[in-house]
C-alpha positions as CSV (number, residue, x, y, z in Angstrom):
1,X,-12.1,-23.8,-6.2
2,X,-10.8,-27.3,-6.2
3,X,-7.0,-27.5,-6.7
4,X,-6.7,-30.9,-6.4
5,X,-8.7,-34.6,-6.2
6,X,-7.3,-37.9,-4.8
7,X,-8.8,-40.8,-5.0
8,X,-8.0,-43.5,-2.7
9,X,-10.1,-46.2,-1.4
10,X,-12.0,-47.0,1.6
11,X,-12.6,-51.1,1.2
12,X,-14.1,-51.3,-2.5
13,X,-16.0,-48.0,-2.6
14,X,-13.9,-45.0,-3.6
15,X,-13.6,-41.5,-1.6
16,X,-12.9,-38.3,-3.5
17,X,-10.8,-36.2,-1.1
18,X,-11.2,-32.8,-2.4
19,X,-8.6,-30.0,-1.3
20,X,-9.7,-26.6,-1.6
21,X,-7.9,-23.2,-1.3
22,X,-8.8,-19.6,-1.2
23,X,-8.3,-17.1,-4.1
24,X,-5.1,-15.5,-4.4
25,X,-4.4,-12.1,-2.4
26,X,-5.1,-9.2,-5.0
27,X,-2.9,-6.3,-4.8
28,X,-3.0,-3.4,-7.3
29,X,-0.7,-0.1,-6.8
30,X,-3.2,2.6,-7.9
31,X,-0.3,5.2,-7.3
32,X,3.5,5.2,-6.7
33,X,4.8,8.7,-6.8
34,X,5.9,11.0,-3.6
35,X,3.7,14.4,-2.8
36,X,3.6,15.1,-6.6
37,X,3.2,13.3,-10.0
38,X,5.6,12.6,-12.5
39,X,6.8,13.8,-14.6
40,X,6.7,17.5,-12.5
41,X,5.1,20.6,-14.0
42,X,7.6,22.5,-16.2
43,X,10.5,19.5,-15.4
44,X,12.9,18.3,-18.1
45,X,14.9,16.0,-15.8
46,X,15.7,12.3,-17.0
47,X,12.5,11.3,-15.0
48,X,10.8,14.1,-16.5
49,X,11.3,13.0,-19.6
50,X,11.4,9.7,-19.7
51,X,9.4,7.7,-22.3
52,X,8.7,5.5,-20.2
53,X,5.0,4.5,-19.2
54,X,6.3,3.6,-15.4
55,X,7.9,6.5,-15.0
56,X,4.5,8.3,-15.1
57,X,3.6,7.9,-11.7
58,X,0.2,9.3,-9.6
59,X,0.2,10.0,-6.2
60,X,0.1,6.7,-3.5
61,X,-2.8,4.6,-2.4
62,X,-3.3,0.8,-2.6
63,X,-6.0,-1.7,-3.5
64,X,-5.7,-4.7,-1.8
65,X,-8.7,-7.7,-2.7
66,X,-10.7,-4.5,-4.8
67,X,-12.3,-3.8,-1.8
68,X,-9.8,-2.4,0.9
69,X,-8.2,0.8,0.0
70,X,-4.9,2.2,1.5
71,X,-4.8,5.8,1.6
72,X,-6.8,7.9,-0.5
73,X,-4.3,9.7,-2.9
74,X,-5.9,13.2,-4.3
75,X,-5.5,11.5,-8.0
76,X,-7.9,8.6,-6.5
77,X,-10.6,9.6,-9.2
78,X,-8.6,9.1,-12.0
79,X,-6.3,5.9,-11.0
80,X,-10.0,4.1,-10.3
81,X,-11.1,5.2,-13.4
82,X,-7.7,4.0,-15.6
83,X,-7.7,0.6,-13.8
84,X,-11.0,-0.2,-14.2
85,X,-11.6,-0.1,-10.5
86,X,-15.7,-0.6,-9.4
87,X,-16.0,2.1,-6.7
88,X,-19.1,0.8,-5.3
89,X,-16.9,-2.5,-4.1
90,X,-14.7,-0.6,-1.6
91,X,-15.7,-1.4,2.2
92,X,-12.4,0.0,3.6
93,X,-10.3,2.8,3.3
94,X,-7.4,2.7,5.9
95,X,-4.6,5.9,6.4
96,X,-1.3,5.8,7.2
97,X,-1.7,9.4,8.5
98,X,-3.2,13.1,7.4
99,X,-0.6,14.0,4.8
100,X,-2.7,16.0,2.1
101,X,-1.2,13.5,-0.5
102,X,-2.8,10.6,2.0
103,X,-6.3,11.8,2.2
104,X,-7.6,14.8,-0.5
105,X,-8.7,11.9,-2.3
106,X,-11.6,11.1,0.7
107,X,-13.2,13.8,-1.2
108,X,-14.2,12.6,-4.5
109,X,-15.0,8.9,-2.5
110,X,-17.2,10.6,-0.4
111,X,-19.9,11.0,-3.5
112,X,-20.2,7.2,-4.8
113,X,-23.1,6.5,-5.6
114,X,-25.2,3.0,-5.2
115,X,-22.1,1.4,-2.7
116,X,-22.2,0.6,0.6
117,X,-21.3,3.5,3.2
118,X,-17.4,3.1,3.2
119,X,-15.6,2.3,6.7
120,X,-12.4,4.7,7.7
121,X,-10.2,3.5,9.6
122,X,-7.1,5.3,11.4
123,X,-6.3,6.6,15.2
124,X,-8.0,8.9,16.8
125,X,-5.3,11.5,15.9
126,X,-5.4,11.2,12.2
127,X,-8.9,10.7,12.1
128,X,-9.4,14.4,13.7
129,X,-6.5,16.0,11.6
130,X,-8.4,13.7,8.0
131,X,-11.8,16.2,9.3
132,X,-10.0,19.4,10.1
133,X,-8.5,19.1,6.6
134,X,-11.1,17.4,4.3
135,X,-14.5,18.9,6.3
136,X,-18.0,18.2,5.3
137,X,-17.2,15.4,3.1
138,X,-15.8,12.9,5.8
139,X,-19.1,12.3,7.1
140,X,-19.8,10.3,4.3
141,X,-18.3,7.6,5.8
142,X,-18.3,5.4,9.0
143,X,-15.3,5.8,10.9
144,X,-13.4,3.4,13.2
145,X,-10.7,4.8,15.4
146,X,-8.4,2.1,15.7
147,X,-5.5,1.9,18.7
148,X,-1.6,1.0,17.6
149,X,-1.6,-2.6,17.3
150,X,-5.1,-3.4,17.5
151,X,-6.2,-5.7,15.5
152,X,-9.5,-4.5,13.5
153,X,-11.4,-7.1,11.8
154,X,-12.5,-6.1,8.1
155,X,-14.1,-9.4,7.0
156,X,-14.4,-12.9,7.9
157,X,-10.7,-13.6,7.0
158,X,-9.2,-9.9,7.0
159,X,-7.6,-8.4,9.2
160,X,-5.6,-4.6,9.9
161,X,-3.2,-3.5,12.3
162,X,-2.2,0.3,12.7
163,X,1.9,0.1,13.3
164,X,3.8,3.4,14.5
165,X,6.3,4.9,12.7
166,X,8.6,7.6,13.1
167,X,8.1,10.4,10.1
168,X,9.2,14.0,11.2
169,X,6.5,15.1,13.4
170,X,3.5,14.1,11.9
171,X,1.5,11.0,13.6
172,X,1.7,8.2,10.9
173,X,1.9,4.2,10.8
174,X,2.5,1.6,8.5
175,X,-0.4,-0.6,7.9
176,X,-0.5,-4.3,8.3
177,X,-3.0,-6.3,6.3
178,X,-3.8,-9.7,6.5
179,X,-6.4,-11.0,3.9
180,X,-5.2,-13.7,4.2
181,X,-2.2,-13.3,3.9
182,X,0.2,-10.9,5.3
183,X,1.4,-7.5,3.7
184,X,2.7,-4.6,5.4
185,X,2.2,-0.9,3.8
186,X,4.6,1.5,4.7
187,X,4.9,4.2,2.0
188,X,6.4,6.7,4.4
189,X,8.7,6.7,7.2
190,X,11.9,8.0,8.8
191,X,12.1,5.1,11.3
192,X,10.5,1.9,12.1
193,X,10.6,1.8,16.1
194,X,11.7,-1.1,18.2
195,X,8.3,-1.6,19.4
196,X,6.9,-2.0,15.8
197,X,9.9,-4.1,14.4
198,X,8.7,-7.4,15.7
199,X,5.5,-6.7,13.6
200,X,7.4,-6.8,10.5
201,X,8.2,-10.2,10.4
202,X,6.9,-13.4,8.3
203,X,4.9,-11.5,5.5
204,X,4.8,-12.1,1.7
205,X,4.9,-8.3,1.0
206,X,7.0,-5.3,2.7
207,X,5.9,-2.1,0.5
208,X,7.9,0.3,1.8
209,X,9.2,4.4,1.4
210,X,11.1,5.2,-2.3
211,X,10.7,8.7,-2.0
212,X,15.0,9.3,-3.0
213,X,17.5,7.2,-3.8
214,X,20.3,8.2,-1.3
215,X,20.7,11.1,1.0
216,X,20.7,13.3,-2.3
217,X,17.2,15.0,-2.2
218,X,16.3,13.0,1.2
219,X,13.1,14.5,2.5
220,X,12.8,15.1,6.5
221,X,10.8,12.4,7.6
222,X,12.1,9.8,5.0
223,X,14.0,6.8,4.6
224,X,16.1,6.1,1.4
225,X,16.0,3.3,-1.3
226,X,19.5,2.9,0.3
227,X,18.4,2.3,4.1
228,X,15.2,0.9,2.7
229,X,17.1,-2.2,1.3
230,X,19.4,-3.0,4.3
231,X,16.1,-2.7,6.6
232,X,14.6,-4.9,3.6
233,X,17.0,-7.4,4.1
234,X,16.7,-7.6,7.9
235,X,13.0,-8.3,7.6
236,X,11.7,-11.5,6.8
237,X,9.2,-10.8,3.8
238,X,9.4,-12.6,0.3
239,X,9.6,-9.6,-1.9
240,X,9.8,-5.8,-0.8
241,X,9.1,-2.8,-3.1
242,X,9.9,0.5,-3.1
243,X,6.7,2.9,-3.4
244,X,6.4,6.8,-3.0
245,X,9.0,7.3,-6.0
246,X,9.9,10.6,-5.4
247,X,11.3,13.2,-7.7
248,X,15.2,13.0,-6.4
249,X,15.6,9.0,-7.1
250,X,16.4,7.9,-11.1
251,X,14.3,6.2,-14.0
252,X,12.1,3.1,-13.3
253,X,14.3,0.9,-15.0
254,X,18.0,1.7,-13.8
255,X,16.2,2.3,-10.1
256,X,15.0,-1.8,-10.6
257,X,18.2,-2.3,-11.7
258,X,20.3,-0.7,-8.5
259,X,18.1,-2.5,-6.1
260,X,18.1,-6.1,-7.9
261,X,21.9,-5.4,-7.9
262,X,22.1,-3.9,-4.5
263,X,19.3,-6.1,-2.6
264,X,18.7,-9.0,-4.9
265,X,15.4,-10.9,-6.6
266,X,12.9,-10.1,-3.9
267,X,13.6,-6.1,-4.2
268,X,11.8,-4.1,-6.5
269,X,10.4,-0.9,-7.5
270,X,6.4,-0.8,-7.7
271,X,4.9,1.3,-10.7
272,X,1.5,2.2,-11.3
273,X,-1.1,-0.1,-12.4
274,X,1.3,-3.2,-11.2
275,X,-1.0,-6.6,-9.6
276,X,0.4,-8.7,-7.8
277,X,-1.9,-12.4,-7.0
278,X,0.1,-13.4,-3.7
């Protein structure tokens, strides 16, 4: 793609200088919720019953360039099929750890038909916990055990790193991505550790844990949207946003609202279906 042309001159014979750049970053949030959907079974809540499209929210995983999945939410089947997503063009599938709302989605990938075998890539750990809990189906793909901080090459210009986190007891790390440019994915998390900090630096995207609002409803192994924004701030990204929305947080809107107020114009609250070009 040719962004711009110069002409200058070179005695009387003119030279084009062409300057070319790569296609924008694709990112597209497949899911945003926490363990469950919203609205919940049976609920009547404000979230519940919202009338608002954004506030009906699938369980996580992320699409980054249409061909590098992040977590592979149990609703996978249905968020490919609502945004239009070509199955057959996924190469990747990366976990952030063994959660059932993480990887029950491995199932229904496991059956494309007429795509390439898909790569998995995790630790060792979560890889072995992903085939205790999934069985048969994971030998449908290739997989790639992948050590903290190792740098796993996904494509000519793409690249993931496996970051530790803290969240409860289970093994479980953020994901950065850089392809090309440089996102991290961190949907849940009690803690980011000192050793992992340093990796959180100079990206264009921090996507981290929404799953409340404050210590109201605060799940064990969580941050808050309230921690969330003063870690936001101390990290050097050009937007964060707030994913795994769980049920004990507020509306989409007045939730953009508090952390706009709260955090300013780079904070925000994903929703499903929202692309970002970066």
């Amino acid at each position: 793609m040719v962004d711009a042309q110069d002409l200058g001159s070179c005695g009387s014979n003119p030279v084009e200088v062409r300057i070319l750049s790569r296609a924008p970053m694709e990112i597209l949030f497949l899911g945003t919720s926490s363990g469950w959907p919203l609205p919940r079974l049976g609920c009547k809540c404000e979230i519940c019953s919202s009338q608002d499209p954004k506030d009906t929210r699938l369980r996580p995983s992320l699409l980054v360039n249409r061909n590098i999945l992040l977590d592979a939410s149990p609703d996978i089947y249905t968020e490919i099929k609502t945004h239009n997503v070509d199955p057959t063009k996924i190469t990747h599938i990366i976990l952030t750890h063994a959660h059932d709302d993480h990887i029950f989605g491995l199932y229904d990938l496991s059956h494309t038909y007429n795509g390439p075998k898909i790569t998995l890539i995790s630790s060792s750990g979560v890889l072995s916990k992903a085939r205790r809990l999934v069985g048969i189906s994971m030998r449908a793909f290739d997989t790639l055990e992948a050590k903290p901080f190792e740098k796993i090459g996904l494509s000519k210009d793409s690249y993931a790193w496996l970051i530790p986190v803290e969240h409860g007891s289970e093994e479980a790390y953020a994901i950065k991505l850089k392809a090309p440019k440089p996102i991290v994915y961190a949907p849940e998390f009690r803690r980011i550790i000192p050793s992992s900090r340093k990796e959180m630096g100079d990206i264009e995207v921090a996507i981290l844990d929404g799953s409340s609002k404050t210590s109201y409803g605060q799940a064990k192994g969580h941050e808050t949207i309230e921690e969330g924004l003063r870690f936001g701030k101390d990290v050097n990204a050009k937007r964060v946003l707030f994913t795994n929305i769980g049920h004990k947080t507020d509306t989409h809107g007045k939730l953009e609202a508090s952390v706009k107020e709260h955090g300013g114009d780079k904070f925000g609250i994903a929703f499903d279906g929202l692309e970002l070009k970066v």
